[in-house]
C-alpha positions as CSV (number, residue, x, y, z in Angstrom):
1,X,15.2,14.0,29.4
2,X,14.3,13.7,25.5
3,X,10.4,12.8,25.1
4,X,10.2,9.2,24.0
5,X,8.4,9.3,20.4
6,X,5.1,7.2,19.8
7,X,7.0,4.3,18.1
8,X,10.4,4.3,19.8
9,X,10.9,0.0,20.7
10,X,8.8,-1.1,17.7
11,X,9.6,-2.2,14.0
12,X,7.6,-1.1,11.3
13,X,8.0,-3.8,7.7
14,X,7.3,-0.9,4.7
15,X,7.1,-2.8,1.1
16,X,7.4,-1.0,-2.0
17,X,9.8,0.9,-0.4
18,X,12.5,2.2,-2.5
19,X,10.2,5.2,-4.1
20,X,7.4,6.7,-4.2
21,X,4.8,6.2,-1.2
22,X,6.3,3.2,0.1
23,X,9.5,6.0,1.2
24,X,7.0,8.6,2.4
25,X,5.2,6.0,4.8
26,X,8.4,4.4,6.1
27,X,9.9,8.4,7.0
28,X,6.0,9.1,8.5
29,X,7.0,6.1,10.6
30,X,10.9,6.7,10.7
31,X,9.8,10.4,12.3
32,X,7.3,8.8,14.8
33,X,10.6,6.8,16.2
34,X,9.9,3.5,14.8
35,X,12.9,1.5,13.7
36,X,12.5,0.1,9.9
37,X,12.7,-2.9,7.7
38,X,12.6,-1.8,3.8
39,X,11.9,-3.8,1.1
40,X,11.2,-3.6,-2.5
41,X,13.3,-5.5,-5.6
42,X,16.3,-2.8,-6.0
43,X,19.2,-3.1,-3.1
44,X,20.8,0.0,-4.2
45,X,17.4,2.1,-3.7
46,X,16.5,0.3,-0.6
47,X,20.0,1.0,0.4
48,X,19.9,4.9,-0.4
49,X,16.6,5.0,1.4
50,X,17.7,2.9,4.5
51,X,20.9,5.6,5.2
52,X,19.0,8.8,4.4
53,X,15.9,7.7,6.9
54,X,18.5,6.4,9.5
55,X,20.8,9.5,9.8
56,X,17.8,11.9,9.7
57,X,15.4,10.7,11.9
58,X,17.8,8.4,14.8
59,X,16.4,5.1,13.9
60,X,17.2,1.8,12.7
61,X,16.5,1.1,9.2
62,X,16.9,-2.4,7.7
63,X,17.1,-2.7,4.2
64,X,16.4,-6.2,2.5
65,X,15.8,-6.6,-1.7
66,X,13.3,-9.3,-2.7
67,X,10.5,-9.7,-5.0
68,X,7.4,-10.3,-2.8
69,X,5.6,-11.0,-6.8
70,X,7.1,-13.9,-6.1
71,X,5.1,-17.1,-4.3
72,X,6.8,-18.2,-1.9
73,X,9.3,-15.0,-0.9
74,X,7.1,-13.3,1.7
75,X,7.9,-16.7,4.2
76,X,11.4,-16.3,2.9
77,X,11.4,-12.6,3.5
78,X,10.2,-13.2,7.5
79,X,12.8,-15.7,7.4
80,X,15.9,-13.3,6.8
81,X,14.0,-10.7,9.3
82,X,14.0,-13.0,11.9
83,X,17.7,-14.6,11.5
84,X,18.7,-10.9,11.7
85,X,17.3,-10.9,15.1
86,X,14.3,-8.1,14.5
87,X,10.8,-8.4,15.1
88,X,7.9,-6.9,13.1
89,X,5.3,-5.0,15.2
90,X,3.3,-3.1,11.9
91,X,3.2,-4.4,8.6
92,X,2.8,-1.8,5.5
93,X,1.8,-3.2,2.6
94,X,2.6,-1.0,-0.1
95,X,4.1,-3.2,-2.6
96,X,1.8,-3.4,-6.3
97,X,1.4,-2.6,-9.9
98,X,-1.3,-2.3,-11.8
99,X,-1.2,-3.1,-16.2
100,X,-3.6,-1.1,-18.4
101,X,-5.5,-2.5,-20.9
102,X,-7.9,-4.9,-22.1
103,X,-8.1,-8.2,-20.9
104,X,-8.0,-10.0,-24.3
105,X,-4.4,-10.0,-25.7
106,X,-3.0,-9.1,-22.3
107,X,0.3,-10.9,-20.8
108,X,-1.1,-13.8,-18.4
109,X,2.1,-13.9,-16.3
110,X,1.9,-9.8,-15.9
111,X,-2.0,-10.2,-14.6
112,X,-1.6,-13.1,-12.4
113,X,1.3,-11.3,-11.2
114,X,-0.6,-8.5,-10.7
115,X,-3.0,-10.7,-8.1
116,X,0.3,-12.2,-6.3
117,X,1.8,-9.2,-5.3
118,X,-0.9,-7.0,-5.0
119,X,-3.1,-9.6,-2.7
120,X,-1.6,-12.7,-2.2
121,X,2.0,-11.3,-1.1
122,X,-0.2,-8.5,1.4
123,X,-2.5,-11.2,2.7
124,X,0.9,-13.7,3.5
125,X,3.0,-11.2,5.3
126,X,0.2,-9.8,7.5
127,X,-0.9,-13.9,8.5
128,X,3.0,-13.9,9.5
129,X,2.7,-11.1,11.8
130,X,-1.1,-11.0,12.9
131,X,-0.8,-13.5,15.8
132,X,2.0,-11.2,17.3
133,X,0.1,-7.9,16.7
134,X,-2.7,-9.1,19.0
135,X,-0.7,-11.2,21.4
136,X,1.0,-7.8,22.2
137,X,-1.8,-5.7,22.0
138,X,-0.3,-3.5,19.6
139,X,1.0,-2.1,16.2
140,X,-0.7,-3.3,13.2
141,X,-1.4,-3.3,9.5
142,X,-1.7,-0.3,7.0
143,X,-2.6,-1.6,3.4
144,X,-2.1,0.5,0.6
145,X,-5.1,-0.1,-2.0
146,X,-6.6,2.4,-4.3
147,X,-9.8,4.5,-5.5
148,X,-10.1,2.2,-7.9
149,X,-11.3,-0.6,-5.0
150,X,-14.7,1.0,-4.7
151,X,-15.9,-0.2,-8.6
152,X,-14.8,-2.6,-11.6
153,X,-12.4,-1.2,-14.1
154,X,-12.8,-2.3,-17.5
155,X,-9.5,-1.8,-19.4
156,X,-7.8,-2.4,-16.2
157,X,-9.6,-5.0,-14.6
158,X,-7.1,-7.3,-12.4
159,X,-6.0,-4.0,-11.0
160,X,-9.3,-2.9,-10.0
161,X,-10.2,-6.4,-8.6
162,X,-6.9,-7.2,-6.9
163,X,-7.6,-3.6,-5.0
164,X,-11.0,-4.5,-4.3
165,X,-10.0,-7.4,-2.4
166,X,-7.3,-5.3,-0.7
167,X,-9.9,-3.0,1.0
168,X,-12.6,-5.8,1.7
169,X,-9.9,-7.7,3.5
170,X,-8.7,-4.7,5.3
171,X,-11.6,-3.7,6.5
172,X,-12.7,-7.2,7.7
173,X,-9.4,-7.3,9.7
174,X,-10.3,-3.9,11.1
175,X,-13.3,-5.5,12.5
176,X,-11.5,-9.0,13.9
177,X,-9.6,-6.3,15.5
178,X,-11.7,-4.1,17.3
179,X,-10.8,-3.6,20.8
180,X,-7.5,-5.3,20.6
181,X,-5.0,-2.5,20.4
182,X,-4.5,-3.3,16.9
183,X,-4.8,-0.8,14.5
184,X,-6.0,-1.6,10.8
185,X,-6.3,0.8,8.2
186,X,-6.8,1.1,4.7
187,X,-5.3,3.8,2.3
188,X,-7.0,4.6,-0.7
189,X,-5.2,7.4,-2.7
190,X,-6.3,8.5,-5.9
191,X,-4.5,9.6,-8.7
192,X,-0.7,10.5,-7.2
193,X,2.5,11.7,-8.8
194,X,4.3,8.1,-8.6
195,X,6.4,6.2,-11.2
196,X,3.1,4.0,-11.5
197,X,1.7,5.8,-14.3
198,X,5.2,4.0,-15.9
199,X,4.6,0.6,-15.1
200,X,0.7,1.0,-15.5
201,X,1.1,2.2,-19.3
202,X,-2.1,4.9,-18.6
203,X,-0.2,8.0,-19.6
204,X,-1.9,7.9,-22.8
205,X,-5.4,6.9,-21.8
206,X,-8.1,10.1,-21.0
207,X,-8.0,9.3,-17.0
208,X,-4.3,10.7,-17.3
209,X,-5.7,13.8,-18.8
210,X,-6.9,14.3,-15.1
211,X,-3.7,14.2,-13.5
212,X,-3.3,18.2,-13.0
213,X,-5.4,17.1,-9.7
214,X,-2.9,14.7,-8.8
215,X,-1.6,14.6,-5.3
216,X,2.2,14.5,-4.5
217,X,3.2,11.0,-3.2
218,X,4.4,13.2,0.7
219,X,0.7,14.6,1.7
220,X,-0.7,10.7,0.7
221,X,1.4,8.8,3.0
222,X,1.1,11.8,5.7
223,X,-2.9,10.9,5.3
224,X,-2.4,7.3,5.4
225,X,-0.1,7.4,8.7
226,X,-2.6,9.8,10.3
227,X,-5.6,7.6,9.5
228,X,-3.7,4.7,10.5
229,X,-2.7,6.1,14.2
230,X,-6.4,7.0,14.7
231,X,-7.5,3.4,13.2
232,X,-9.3,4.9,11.0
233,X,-11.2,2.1,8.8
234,X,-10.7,3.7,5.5
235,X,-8.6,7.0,4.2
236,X,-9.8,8.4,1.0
237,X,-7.1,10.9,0.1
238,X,-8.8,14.4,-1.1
239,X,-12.2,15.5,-0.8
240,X,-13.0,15.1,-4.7
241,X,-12.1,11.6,-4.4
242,X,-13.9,11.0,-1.3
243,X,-17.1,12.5,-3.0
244,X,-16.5,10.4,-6.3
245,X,-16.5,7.0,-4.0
246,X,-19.3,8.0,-1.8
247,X,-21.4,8.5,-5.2
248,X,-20.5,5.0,-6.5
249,X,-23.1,2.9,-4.6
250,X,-26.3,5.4,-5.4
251,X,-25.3,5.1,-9.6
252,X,-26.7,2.5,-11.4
253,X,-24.1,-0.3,-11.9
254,X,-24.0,-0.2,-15.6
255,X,-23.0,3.4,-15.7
256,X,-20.2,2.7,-13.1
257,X,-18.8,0.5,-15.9
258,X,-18.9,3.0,-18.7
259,X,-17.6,5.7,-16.7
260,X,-14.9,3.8,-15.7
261,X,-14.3,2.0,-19.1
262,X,-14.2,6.1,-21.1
263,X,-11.5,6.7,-18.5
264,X,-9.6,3.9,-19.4
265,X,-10.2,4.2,-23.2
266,X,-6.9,5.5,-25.3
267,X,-6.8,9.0,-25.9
């Protein structure tokens, strides 16, 4: 008789996942057993994804294309989940972007889209699901957040903010949690081969002269499923970074900033 796998008989809901970390977390999951529900903005990716995760690991995998940046779409997202007849048992919020550059001259919609996806989208689907989670004493919520929560980021300062709130809000829930069966975690990679750099526009600012100590996207989402079993609170991904965001609360504030702001200054 085959040995039943850890998530064999629950669903897993992975956004941001047609590339990058969001697919590394959903086949972490995929391998574990659980069945999947993928969702990012491009069907043909989600699609691709969906088969390849399916046929290698035995599971289900449900693809569904909408933009969660949207208001609105994370209620219309449960919606199509549920008329399908599936249920969500852990909820990975991958889904964000992050713009570089000064506030002043910066696109309004881009940063206030920046705050939708990144928290308000997050904080919607997991309020969908939550009351389930702890009703069956199970699953839970891994939230995808960044090095950058632990201090300001001048030159990129929604980003920084809207991942602050991510790992406050994470780690609050961890708490409300405790003893439930629940399991909350919070990953915080730093930098990470990804198509973010792309989107960000940071490839030509000095923190992307840094990036030799990039991790690959694989070993990240391997951290952040580990942590997550173990409901471990926070996972830092690399030691370097782990040092660098222990040091953050012993520096003078004002030197935070202008470290922060000379990695984020143009090359």
């Amino acid at each position: 008789m085959a040995r039943k796998r850890k998530g064999e008989g629950q669903t897993a809901l992975v956004t941001g996942a047609s590339m990058g970390i969001g697919v590394d977390l959903a086949e972490c999951f995929a391998k574990d057993g659980y069945d999947l529900i993928l969702t990012a903005r491009s069907e043909a990716q989600l699609k691709d994804v969906a088969a390849r995760l399916a046929a290698a690991h035995k599971i289900k995998a449900t693809p569904i294309a909408i933009d969660l940046g949207v208001p609105g779409n994370g209620a219309k997202l449960a919606e199509q989940i549920a008329a399908q007849g599936l249920a969500v048992d852990v909820v990975v919020n991958n889904a964000g972007y992050g713009i570089a550059g000064a506030f002043k001259g910066s696109d309004l919609g881009q940063q206030l889209g920046m705050i939708d996806l990144n928290d308000r989208a997050l904080v919607e689907l997991t309020h969908i699901y939550w009351p389930r989670m702890l009703a069956n004493k199970r699953g839970g919520v891994l939230n995808v957040a960044s090095t950058a929560s632990f201090q300001p980021g001048p030159l990129m300062a929604i980003y920084y903010a809207s991942k602050a709130f991510v790992l406050s809000f994470s780690e609050a829930l961890w708490k409300e949690a405790e003893g439930t069966g629940v399991h909350v975690s919070c990953l915080c990679p730093g930098p990470t081969v990804s198509q973010f750099r792309e989107r960000a526009g940071t490839g030509k600012t000095k923190v992307a002269s840094n990036l030799g100590s990039a991790m690959a996207s694989a070993p990240v989402a391997r951290m952040g499923y580990r942590g997550w079993q173990k409901n471990r609170r926070v996972v830092i991904t690399g030691g370097r970074n782990r040092m660098l965001a222990s040091l953050v609360p012993f520096l003078p504030r004002r030197t935070v900033l202008g470290i922060v702001h000379n990695m984020q200054s143009p090359i």
